[in-house]
C-alpha positions as CSV (number, residue, x, y, z in Angstrom):
1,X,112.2,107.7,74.7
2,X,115.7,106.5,75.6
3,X,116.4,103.4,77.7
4,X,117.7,105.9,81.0
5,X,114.5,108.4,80.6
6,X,112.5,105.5,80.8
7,X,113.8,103.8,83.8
8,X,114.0,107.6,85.6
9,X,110.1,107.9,84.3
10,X,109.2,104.3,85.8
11,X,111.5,105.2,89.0
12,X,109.7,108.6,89.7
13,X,105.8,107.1,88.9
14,X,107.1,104.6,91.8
15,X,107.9,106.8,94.3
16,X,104.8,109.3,93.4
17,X,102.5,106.4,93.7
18,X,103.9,105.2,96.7
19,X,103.6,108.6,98.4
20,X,100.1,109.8,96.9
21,X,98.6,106.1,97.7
22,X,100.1,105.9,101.6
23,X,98.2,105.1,104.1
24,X,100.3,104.8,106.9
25,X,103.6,106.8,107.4
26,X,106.5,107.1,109.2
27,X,108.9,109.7,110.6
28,X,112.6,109.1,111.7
29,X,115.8,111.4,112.4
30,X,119.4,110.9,112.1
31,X,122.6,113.0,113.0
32,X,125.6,112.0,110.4
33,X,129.5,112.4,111.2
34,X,129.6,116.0,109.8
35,X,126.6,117.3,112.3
36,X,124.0,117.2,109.8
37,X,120.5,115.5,110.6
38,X,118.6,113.9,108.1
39,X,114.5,114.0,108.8
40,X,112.6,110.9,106.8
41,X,109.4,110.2,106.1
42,X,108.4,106.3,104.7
43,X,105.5,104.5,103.9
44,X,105.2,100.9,104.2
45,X,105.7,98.5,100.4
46,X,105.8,94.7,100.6
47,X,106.8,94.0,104.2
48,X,109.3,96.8,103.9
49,X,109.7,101.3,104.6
50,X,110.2,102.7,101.7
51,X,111.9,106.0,102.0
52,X,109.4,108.6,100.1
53,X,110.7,112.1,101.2
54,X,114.1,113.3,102.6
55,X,115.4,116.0,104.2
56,X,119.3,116.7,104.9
57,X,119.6,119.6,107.2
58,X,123.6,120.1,106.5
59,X,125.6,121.3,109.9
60,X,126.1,124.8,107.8
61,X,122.3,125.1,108.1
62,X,121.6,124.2,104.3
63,X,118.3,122.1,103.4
64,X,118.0,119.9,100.7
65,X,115.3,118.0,99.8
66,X,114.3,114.7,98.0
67,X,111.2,112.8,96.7
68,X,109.8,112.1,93.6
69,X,109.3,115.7,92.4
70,X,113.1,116.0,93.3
71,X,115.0,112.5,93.3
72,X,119.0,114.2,92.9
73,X,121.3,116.7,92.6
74,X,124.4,117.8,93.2
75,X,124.5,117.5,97.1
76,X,122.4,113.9,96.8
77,X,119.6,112.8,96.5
78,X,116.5,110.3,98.0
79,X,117.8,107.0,98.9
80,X,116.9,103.9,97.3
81,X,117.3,101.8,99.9
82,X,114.5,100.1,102.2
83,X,114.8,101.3,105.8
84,X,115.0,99.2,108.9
85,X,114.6,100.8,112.1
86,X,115.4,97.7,114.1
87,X,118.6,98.1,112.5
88,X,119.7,101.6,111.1
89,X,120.2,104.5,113.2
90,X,117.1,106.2,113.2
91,X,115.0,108.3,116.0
92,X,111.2,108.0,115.3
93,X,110.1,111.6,115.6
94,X,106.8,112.9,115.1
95,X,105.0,114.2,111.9
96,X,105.1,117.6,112.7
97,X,108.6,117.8,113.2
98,X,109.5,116.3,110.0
99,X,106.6,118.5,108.9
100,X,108.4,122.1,110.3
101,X,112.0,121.0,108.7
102,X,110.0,119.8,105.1
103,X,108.3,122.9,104.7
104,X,111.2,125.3,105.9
């Protein structure tokens, strides 16, 4: 297996454990510049959120969708970045909204 296959496998196992082992999660909303809102969901990972499914719903009404069944494409893809929601923009929302826009 080549070196990049390898470190997309290990990626991917990360996130898919991270997500099938959570315990706790958490919900969040954010509008960007354009008028799109992005809906996250994170579970907690040594003292920090870990960002384990996202959803961009673009101001043209498109959804795209990331997590570790889907980590990128051509519009993006999940972040790899710890969340901070003392400090980024983010509106805790409830699980069932994330929930309705997920499953859309």
């Amino acid at each position: 297996m080549a070196a990049l296959e390898r470190i997309a496998t290990e990626i991917m196992a990360y996130y898919r454990a991270l997500d099938e082992g959570a315990t706790q999660r958490h919900h969040f909303r954010h509008a960007d510049e354009e008028g799109g809102l992005w809906y996250i969901e994170a579970v907690p990972d040594r003292s920090e959120l870990i960002v384990v499914k996202q959803a961009e719903l673009t101001s043209a009404g498109q959804l795209h969708r990331y997590s570790w069944e889907h980590l990128e494409d051509e519009h993006g893809g999940l972040t790899d970045q710890a969340i901070d929601p003392e400090r980024d923009p983010l509106e805790p929302i409830p699980a069932g909204e994330f929930q309705r826009v997920w499953s859309r």
